[in-house]
C-alpha positions as CSV (number, residue, x, y, z in Angstrom):
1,X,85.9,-11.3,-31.4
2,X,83.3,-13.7,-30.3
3,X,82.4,-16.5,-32.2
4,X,79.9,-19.0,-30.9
5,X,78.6,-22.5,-30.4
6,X,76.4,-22.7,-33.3
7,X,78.8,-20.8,-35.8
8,X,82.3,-23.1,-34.3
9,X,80.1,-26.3,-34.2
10,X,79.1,-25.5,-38.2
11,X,82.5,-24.5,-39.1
12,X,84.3,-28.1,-37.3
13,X,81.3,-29.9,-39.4
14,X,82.7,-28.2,-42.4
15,X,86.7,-29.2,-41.5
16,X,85.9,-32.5,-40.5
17,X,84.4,-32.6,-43.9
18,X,87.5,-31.2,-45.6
19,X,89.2,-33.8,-43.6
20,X,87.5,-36.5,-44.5
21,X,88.7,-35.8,-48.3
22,X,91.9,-35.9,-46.9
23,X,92.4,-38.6,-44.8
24,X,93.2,-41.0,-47.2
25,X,96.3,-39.5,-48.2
26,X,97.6,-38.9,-45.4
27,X,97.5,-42.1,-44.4
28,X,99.5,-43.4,-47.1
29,X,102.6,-41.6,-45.7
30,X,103.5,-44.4,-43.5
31,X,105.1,-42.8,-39.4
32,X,104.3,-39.0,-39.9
33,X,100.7,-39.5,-41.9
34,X,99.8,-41.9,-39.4
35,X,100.6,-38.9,-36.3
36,X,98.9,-36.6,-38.2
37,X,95.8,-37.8,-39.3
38,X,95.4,-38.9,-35.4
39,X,96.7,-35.3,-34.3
40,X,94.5,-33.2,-36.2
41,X,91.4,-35.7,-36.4
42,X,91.0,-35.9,-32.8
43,X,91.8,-31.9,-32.5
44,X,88.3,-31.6,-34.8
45,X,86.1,-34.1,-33.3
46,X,87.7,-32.7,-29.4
47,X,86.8,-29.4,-31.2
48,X,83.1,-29.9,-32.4
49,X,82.0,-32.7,-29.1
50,X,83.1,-29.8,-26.7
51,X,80.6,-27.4,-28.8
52,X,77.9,-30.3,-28.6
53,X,76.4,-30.3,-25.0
54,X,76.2,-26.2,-25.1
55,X,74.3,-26.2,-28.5
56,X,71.8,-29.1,-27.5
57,X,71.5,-27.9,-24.0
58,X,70.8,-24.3,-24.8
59,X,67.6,-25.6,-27.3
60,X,65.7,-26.7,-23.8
61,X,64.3,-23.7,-22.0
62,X,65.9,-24.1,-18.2
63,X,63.3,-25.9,-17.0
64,X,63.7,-28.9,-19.3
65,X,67.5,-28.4,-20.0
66,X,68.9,-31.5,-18.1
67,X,66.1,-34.0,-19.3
68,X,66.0,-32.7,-22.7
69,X,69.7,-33.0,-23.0
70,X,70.4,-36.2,-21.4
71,X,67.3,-37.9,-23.4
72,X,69.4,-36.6,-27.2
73,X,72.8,-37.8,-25.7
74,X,71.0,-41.1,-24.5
75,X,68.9,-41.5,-28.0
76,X,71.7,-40.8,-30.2
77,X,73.9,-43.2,-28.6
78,X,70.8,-45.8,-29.0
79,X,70.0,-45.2,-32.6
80,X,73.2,-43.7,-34.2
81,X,76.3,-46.2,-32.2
82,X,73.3,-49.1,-31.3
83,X,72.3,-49.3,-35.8
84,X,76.2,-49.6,-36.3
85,X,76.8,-52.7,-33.7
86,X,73.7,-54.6,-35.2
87,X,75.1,-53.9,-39.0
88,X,78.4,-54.8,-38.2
89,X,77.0,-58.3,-36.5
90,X,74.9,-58.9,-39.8
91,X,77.5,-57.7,-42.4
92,X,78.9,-60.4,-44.8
């Protein structure tokens, strides 16, 4: 059964969601929540940022497909890591 890029990247949006809810308790559980929570969080983002670069590359016809991929990665580094740096400098 064949799944796809689009369909796995939606579903990982929807467990890292899940996840999200929760983190919190599992990191109450002070040793094996810490593991976890590590384990299976880095399992979902490895999971969805492997997906990424196939999904963005395959919206460029072949012509375009390196430029167009490398100018997303580049620009959402800039605004979406770059607007987190300058709020964490100002933050009181």
């Amino acid at each position: 059964m064949r799944i796809g890029r689009r369909r796995l990247l939606g579903w990982s949006a929807v467990a890292i969601a899940l996840f999200s809810g929760v983190a919190p308790l599992l990191l109450n559980f002070v040793g094996t929540g810490d593991v976890a929570f590590m384990v299976v969080g880095f399992a979902l983002l490895g999971l969805s940022f492997g997906q990424c670069s196939g999904v963005v590359a395959s919206s460029f016809s072949n012509e375009y497909r390196y430029t167009g991929s490398a100018l997303t990665s580049d620009l959402s580094w800039m605004f979406g890591a770059g607007c987190i740096c300058c709020q964490a400098r100002y933050a009181r």
